[in-house]
C-alpha positions as CSV (number, residue, x, y, z in Angstrom):
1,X,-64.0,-2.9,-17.5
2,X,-60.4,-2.8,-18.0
3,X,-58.9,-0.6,-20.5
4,X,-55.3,-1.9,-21.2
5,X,-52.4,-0.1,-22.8
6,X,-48.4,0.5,-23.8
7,X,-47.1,2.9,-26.0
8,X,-46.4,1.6,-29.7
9,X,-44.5,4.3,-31.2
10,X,-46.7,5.4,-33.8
11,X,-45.4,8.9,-32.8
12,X,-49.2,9.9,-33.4
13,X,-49.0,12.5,-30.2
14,X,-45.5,13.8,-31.2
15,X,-47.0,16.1,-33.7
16,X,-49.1,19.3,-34.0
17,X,-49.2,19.6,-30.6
18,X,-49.3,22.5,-27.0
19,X,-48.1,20.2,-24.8
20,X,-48.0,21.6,-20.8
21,X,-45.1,22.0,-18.8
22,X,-44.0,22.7,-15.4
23,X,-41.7,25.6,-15.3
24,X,-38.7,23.5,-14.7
25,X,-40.0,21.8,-17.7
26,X,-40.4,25.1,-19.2
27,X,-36.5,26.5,-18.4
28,X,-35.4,23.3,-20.0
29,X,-37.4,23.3,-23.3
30,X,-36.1,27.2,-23.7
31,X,-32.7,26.4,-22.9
32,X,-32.6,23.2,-26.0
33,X,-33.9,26.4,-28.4
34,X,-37.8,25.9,-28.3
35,X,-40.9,27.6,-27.9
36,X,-42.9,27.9,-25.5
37,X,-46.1,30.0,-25.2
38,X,-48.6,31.1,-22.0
39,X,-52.0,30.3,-22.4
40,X,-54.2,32.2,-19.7
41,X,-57.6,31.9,-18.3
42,X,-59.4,33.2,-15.3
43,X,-62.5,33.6,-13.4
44,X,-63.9,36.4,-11.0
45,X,-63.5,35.0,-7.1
46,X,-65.9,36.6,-4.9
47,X,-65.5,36.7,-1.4
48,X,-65.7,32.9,0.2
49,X,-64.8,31.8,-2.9
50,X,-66.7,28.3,-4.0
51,X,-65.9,26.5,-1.1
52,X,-67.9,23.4,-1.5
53,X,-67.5,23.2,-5.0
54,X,-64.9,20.5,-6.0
55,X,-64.2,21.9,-9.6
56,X,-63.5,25.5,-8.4
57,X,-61.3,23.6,-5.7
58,X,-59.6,22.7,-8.4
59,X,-58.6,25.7,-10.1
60,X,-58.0,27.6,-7.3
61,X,-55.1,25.3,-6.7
62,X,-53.3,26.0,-9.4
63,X,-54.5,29.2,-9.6
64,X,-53.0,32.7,-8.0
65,X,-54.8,35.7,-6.7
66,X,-55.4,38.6,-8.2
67,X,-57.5,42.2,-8.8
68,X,-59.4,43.5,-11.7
69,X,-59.7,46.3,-10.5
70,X,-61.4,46.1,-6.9
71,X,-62.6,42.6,-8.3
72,X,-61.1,39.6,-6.7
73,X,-59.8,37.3,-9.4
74,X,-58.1,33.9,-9.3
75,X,-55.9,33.6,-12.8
76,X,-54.8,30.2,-14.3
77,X,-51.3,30.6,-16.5
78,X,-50.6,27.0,-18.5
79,X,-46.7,27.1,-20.0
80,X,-47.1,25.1,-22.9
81,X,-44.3,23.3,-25.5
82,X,-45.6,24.7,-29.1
83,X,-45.0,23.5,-32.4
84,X,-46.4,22.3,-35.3
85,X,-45.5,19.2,-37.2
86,X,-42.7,17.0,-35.8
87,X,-41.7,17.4,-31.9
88,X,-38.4,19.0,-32.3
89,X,-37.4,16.3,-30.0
90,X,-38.4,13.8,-32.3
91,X,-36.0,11.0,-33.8
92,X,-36.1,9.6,-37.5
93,X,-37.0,6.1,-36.0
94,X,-39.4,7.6,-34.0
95,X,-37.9,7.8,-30.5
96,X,-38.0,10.5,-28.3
97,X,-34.3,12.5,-27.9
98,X,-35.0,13.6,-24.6
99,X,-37.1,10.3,-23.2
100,X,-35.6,10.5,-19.7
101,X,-36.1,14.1,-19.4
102,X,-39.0,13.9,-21.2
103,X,-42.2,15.9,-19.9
104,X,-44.8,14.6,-17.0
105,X,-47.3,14.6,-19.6
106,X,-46.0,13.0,-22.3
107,X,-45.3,10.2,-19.0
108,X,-48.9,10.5,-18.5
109,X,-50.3,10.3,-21.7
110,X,-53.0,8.9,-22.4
111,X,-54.2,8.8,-19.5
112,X,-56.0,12.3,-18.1
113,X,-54.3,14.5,-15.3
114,X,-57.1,16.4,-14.5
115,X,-59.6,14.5,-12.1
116,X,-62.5,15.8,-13.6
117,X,-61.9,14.7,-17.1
118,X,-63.2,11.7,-18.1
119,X,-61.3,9.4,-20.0
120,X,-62.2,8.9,-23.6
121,X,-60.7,6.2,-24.7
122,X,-62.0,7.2,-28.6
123,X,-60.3,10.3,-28.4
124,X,-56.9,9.4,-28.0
125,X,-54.5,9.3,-30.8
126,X,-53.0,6.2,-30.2
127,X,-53.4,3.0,-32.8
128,X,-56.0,-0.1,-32.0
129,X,-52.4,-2.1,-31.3
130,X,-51.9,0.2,-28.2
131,X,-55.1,-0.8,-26.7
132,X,-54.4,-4.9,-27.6
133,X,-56.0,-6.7,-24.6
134,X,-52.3,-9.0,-23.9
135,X,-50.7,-5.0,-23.0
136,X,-50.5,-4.3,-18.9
137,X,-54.0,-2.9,-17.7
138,X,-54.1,1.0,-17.6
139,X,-57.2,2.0,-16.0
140,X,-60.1,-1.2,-14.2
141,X,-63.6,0.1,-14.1
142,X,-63.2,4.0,-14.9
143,X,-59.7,3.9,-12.2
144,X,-56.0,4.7,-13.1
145,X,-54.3,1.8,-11.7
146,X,-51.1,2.0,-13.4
147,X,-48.9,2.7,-10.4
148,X,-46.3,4.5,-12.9
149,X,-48.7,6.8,-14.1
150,X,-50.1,7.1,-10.5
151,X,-47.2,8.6,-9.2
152,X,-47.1,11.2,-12.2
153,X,-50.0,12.4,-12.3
154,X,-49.9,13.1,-8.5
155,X,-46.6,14.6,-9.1
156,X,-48.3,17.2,-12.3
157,X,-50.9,18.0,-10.2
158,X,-48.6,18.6,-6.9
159,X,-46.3,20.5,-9.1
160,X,-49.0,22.6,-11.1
161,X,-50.0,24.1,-7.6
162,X,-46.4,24.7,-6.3
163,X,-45.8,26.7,-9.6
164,X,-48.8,29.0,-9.1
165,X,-46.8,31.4,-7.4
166,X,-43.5,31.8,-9.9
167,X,-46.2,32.3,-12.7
168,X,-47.4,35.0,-10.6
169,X,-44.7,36.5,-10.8
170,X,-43.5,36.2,-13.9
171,X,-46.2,38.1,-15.1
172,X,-44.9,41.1,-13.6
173,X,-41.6,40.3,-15.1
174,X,-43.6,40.2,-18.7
175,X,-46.0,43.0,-18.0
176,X,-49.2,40.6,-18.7
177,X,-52.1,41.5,-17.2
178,X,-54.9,40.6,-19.9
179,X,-57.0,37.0,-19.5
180,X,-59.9,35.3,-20.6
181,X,-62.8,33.9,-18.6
182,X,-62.6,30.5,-18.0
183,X,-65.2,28.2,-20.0
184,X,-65.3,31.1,-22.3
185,X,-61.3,31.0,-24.7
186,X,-58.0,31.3,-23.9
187,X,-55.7,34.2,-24.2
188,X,-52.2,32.5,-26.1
189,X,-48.6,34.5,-25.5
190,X,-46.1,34.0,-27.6
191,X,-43.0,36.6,-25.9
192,X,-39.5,35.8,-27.5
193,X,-38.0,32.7,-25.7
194,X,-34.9,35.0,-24.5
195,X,-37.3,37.2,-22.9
196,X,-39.5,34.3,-21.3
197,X,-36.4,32.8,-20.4
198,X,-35.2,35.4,-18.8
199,X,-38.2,36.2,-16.8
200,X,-38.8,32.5,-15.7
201,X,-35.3,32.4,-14.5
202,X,-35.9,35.3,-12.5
203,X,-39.4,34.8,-10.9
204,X,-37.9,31.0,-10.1
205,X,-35.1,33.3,-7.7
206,X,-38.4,35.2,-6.3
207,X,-37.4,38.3,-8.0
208,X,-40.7,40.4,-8.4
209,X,-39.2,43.3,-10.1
210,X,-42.2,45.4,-9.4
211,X,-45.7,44.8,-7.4
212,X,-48.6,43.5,-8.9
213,X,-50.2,46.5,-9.9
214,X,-53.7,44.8,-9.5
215,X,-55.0,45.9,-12.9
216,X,-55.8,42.5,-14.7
217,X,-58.4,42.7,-17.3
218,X,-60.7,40.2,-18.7
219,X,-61.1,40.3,-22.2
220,X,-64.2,38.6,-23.8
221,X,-66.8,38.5,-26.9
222,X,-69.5,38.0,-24.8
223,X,-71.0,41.4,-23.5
224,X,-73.0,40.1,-20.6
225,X,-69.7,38.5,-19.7
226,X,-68.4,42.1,-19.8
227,X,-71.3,43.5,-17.9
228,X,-71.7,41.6,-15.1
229,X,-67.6,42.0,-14.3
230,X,-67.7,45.8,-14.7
231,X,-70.6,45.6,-12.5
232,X,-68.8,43.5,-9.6
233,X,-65.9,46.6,-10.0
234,X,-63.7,44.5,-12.8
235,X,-61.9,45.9,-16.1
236,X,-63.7,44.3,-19.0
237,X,-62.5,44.9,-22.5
238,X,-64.3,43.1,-25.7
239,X,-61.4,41.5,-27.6
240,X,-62.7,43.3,-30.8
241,X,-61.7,47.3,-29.2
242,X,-58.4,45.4,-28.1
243,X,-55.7,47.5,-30.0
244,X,-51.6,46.3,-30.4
245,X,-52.4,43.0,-29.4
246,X,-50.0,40.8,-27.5
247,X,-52.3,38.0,-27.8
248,X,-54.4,35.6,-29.9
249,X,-58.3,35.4,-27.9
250,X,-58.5,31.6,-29.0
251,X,-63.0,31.0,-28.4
252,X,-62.9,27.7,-26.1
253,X,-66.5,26.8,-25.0
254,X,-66.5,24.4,-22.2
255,X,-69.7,23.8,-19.9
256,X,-69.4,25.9,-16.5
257,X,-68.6,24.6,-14.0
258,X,-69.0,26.4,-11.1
259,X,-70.6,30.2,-11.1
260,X,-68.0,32.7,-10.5
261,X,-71.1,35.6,-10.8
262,X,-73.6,33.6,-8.3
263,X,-73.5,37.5,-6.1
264,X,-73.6,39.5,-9.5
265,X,-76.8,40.1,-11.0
266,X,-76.8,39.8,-14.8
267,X,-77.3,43.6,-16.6
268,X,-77.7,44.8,-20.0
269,X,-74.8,47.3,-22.0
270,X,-77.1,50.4,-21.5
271,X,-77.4,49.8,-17.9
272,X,-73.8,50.1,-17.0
273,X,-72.9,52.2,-14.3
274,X,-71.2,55.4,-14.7
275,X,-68.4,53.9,-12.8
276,X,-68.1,50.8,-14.4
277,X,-64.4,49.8,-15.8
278,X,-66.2,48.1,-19.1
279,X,-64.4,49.7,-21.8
280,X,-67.9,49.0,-24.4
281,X,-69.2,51.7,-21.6
């Protein structure tokens, strides 16, 4: 089945929206006066990691390392464009300001960047007139075939992994160290755009500032989500004790995926160790 498209202009996907960005991306949208948040998720990473599982694959490549405690951790950090109504990039006739500088996904869109997302053709904002039969074929029998948007997805994905490592680092620079489990919400920071820009320019020279200090904590609803991490030598803390927030713990169910406790036997509250880093403890 071919699924054709081209862009209309409705401006439907210019408004209300987070939209991803590399951290070039990022340094540019700051620079023009915008916001731009950090959205952070994570998942334990035992030893060996989930080598033949192509999903964890996945987000370990655009993923860094990390300890919670003596718990080996792989955190995801997404920079994202934020606002609500009107992209501030967006013209009265409905053009885009900045279209040849404009963001790999808004190239992309709607097709989907991550390989393991099918595409939904349903849940796209765009009008029936985008999807008129006479427009260039986007996708043949569930395959990208648009060699435009070929070469940008490739070039997100290639770029997402590259950029692991300055987002590593630039949570030094901002002193972040809380996440969510993956499948489970997202952690959303909003740090003044000075201050982010600032720290992005500075993890971009490879400036660390200060070591990792290894102390990343997983922040969740779920107690047995809690449990089984201060069990596996983590630092759990339910988002409810959190105090002076930095953060908004945004609930984000998604099926798993791949088991980051497959070594960790599930435990109830009462039976936490004496030792255990769960703050409910």
């Amino acid at each position: 089945m071919d699924i054709h498209f081209t862009c209309v202009q409705c401006a439907k996907c210019c408004h209300d929206m987070k939209i991803p960005l590399t951290v070039a991306e990022a340094i540019r949208w700051l620079h023009r006066g915008h916001q731009v948040q950090l959205l952070f998720e994570a998942s334990p990473w035992p030893a060996g990691g989930f080598d033949e599982n192509l999903h964890a694959a996945h987000f370990k490549r655009r993923s860094f390392a990390a300890l919670s405690g003596s718990m080996p951790a792989r955190i995801v950090v997404i920079l994202v464009a934020n606002f609500t109504g009107a992209c501030p990039n967006l013209m009265a006739d409905r053009r885009c300001g900045i279209y040849a500088d404009r963001p790999l996904v808004c190239r992309i869109y709607p097709a989907e960047i991550n390989p393991f997302v099918v595409f939904q053709q349903e849940a796209k904002v765009c009008p029936p007139e985008a999807w008129a039969t006479d427009h260039p074929v986007l996708q043949r029998d569930g395959v990208l075939i648009d060699p435009a948007v070929l070469r940008d997805v490739r070039r997100s994905r290639d770029t997402d992994a590259a950029d692991a490592e300055v987002k590593r680092r630039l949570c030094v620079k901002l002193r972040m160290s809380d996440v969510a489990f993956v499948h489970e919400a997202m952690l959303i920071h909003s740090p003044p755009p000075d201050l982010l820009l600032s720290a992005l320019l500075a993890a971009v020279a490879g400036d660390d500032g200060e070591r990792d200090p290894g102390n990343w904590r997983f922040v969740s609803d779920r107690q047995s989500s809690l449990d089984r991490v201060a069990m596996a030598g983590g630092i759990a803390l339910n988002h409810r004790n959190a105090k002076r927030k930095r953060y908004q713990y945004v609930p984000f169910a998604r099926q798993p995926l791949f088991d980051p406790y497959a070594a960790v036997p599930a435990v109830s509250a009462e039976n936490c160790a004496g030792g255990a880093a769960n703050t409910d403890c």
